[in-house]
Backbone as a chain_set.jsonl record, in Angstrom:
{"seq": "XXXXXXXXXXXXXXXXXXXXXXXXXXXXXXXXXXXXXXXXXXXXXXXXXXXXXXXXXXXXXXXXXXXXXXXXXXXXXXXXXXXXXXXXXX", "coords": {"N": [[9.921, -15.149, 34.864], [9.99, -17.616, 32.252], [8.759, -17.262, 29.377], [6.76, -19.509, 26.711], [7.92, -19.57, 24.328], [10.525, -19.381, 24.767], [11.279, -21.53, 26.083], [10.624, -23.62, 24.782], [12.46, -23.109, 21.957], [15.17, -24.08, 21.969], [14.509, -26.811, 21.008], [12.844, -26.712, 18.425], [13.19, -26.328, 15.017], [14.702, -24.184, 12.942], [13.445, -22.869, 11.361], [10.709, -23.429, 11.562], [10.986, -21.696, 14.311], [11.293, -19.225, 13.062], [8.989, -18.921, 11.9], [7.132, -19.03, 13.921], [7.656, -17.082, 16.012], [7.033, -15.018, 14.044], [4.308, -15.498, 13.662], [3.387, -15.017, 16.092], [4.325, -12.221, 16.697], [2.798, -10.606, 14.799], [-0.183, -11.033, 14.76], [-2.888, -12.711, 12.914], [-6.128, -12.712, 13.113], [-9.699, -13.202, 13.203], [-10.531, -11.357, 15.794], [-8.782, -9.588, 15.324], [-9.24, -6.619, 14.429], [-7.638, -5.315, 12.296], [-6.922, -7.299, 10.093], [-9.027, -7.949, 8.851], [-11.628, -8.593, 6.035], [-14.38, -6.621, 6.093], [-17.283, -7.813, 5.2], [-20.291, -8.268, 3.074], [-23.229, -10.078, 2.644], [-25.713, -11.191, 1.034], [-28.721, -12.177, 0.642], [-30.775, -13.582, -1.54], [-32.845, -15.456, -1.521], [-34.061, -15.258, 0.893], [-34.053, -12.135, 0.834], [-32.512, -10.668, 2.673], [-29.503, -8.669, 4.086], [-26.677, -9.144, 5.377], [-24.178, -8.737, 7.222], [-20.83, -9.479, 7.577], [-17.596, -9.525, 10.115], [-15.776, -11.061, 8.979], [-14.054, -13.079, 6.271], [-13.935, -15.323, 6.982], [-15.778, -16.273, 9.249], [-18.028, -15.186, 7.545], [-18.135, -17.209, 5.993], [-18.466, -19.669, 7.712], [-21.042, -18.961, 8.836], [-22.69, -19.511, 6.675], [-22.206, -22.219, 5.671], [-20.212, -22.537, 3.883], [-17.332, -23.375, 2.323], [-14.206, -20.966, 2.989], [-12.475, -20.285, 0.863], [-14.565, -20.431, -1.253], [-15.61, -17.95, -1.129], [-13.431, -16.538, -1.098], [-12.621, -16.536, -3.68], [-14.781, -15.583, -5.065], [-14.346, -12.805, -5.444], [-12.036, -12.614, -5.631], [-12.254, -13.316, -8.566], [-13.86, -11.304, -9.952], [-16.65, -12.201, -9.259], [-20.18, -11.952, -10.552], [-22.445, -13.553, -10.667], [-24.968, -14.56, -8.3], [-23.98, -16.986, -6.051], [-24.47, -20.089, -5.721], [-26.994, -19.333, -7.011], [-28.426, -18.007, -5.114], [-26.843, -16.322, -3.108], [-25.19, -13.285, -3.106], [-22.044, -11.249, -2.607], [-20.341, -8.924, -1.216], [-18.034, -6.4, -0.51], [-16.847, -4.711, 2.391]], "CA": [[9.315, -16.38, 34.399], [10.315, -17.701, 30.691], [7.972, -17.918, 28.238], [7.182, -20.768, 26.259], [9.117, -19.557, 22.906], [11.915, -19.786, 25.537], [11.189, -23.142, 26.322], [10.472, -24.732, 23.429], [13.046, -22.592, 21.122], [15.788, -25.288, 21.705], [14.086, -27.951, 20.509], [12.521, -26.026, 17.354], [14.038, -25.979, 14.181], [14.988, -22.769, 13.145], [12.296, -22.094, 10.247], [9.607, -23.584, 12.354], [10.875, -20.951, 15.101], [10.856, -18.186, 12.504], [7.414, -18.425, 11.332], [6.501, -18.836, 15.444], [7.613, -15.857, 15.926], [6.452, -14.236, 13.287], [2.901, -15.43, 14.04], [2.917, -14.216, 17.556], [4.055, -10.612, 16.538], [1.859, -10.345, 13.461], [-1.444, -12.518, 14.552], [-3.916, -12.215, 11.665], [-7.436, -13.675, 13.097], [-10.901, -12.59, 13.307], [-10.213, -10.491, 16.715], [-7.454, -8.19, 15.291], [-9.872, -5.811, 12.81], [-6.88, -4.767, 10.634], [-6.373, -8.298, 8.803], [-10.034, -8.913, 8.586], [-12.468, -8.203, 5.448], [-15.393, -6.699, 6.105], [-18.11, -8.174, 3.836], [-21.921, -7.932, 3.503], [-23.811, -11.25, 2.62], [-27.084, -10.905, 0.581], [-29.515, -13.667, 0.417], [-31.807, -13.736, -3.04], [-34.028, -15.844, -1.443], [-34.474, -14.119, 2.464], [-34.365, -10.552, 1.255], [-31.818, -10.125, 3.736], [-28.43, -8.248, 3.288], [-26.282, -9.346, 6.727], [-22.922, -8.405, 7.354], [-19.908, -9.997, 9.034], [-16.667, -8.998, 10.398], [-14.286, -11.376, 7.878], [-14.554, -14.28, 4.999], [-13.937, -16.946, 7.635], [-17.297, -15.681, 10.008], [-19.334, -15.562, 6.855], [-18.321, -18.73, 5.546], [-19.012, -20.516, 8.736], [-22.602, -18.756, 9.117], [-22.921, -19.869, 5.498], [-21.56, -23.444, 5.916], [-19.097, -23.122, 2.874], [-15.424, -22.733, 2.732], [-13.939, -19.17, 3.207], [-12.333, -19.751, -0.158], [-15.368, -20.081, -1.723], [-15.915, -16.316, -1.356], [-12.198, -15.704, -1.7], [-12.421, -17.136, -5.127], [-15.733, -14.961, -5.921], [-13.913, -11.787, -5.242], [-11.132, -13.088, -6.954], [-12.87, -13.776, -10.237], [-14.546, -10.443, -9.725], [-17.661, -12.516, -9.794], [-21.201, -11.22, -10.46], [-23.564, -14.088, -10.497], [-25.286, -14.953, -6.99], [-23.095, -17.949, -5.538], [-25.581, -21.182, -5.938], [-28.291, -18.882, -7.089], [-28.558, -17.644, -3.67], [-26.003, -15.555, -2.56], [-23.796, -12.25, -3.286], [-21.158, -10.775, -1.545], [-19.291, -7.635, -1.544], [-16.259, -5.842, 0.571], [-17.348, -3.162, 2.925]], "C": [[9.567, -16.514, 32.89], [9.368, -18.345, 30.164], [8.043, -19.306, 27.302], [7.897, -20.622, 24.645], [10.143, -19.807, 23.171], [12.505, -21.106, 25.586], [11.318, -24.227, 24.983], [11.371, -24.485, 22.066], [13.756, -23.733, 20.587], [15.686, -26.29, 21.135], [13.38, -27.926, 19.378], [13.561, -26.07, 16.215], [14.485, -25.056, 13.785], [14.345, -21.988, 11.943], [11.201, -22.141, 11.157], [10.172, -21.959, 13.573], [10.631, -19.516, 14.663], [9.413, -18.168, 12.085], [6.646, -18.406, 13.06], [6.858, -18.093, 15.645], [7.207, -14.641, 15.16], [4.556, -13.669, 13.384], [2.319, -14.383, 15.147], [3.444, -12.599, 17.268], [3.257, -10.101, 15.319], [0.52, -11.529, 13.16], [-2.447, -11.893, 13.711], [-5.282, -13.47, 12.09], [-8.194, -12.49, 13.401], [-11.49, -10.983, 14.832], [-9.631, -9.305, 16.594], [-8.421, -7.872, 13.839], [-8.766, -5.961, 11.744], [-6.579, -5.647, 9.77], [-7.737, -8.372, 8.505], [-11.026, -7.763, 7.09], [-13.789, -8.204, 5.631], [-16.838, -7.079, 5.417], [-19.755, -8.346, 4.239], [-22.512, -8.951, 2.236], [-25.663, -10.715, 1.773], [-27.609, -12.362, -0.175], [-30.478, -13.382, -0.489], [-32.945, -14.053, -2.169], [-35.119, -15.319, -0.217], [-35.033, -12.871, 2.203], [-33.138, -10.358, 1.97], [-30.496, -10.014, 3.414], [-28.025, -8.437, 5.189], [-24.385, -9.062, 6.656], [-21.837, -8.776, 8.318], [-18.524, -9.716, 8.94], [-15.208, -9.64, 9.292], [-15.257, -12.716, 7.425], [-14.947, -14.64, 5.606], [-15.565, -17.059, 8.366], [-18.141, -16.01, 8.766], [-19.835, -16.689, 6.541], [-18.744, -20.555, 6.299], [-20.772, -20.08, 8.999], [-23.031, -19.54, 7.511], [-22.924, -21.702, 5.121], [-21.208, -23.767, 4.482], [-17.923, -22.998, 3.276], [-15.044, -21.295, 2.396], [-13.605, -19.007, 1.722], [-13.198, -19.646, -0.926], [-15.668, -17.722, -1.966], [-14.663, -15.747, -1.991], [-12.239, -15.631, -3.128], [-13.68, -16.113, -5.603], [-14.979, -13.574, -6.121], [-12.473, -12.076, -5.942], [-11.032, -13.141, -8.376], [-13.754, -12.713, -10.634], [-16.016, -11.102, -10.409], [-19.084, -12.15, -9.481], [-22.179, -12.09, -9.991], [-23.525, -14.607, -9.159], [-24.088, -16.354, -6.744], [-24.404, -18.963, -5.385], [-27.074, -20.853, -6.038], [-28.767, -18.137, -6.092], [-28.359, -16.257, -2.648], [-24.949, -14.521, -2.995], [-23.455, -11.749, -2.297], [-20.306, -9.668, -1.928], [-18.73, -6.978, -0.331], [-17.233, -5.129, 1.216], [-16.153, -2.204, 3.137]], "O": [[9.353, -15.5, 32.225], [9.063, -19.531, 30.286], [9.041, -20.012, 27.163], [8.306, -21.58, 23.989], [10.921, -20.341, 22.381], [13.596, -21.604, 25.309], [11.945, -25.2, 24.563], [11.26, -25.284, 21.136], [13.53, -24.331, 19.535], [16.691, -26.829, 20.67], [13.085, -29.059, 18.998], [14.743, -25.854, 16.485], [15.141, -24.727, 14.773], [14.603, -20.833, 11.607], [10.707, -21.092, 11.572], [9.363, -21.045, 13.415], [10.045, -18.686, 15.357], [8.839, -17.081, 12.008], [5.636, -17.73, 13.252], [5.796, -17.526, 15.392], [7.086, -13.501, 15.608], [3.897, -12.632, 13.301], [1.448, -13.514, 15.195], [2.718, -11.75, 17.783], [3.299, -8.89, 15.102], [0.232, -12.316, 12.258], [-2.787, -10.714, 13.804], [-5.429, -14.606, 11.639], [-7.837, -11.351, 13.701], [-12.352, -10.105, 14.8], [-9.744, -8.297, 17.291], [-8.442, -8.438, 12.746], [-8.868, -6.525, 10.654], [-6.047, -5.294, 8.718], [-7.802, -9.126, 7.535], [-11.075, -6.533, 7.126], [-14.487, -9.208, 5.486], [-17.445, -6.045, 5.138], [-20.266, -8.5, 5.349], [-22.301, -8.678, 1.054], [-26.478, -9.913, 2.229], [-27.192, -13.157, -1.017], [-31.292, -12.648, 0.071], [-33.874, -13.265, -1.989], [-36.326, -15.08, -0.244], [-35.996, -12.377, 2.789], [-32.675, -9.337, 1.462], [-30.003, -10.852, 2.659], [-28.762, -8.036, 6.09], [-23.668, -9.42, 5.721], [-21.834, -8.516, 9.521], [-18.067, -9.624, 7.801], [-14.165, -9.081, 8.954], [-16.335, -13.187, 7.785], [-16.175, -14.715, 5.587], [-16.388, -17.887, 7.977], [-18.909, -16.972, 8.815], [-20.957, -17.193, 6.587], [-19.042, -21.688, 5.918], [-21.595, -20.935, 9.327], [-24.016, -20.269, 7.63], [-23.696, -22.214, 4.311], [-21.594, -24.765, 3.873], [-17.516, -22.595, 4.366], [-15.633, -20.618, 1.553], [-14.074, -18.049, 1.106], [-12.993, -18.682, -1.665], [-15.81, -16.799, -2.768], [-14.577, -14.93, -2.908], [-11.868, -14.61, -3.707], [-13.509, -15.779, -6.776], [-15.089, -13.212, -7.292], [-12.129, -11.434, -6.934], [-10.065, -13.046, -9.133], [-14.482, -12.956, -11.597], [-16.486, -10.815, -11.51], [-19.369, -12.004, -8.292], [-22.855, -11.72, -9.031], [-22.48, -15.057, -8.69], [-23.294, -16.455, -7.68], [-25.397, -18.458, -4.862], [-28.037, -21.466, -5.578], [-29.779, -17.509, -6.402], [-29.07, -15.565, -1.919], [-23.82, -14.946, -3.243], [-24.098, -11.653, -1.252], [-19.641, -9.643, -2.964], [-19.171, -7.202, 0.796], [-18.341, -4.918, 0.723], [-16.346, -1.051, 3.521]]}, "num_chains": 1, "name": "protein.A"}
């Protein structure tokens, strides 16, 4: 039975087919541990220090954007995030 990279190769350009292949042998999401940063969430105002498996997870329990954090850890930044919130690697 031929896969659909098979199928659809032909009709692919041939960058678009390199980065589709690339994807599918090197998938980087929240499922596959080894791309993901573990990070631990601490709320000022809760008390509560919570921990989730990568940015994207936090930043959705959080309802900001992932870069938001990327950018704190980026800027090796200290102060809470809207008064609120720090974050650090695990």
């Amino acid at each position: 039975m031929p896969s659909l990279l098979n199928i659809v190769s032909p009709f692919m350009h041939s960058s678009m087919l390199y980065k589709l292949k690339s994807a599918l042998s090197n998938p980087s999401n929240p499922s596959n541990p080894s791309n993901c940063n573990k990070i631990k969430v601490f709320d000022l105002q809760e008390n509560i220090t919570t921990t989730y498996n990568s940015i994207r997870e936090a930043a959705r329990a959080l309802n900001i954007n992932n870069a938001t954090i990327v950018n704190y850890f980026t800027n090796n930044q200290k102060k809470p995030y809207k008064g609120r919130y720090t974050f650090k690697k695990v």
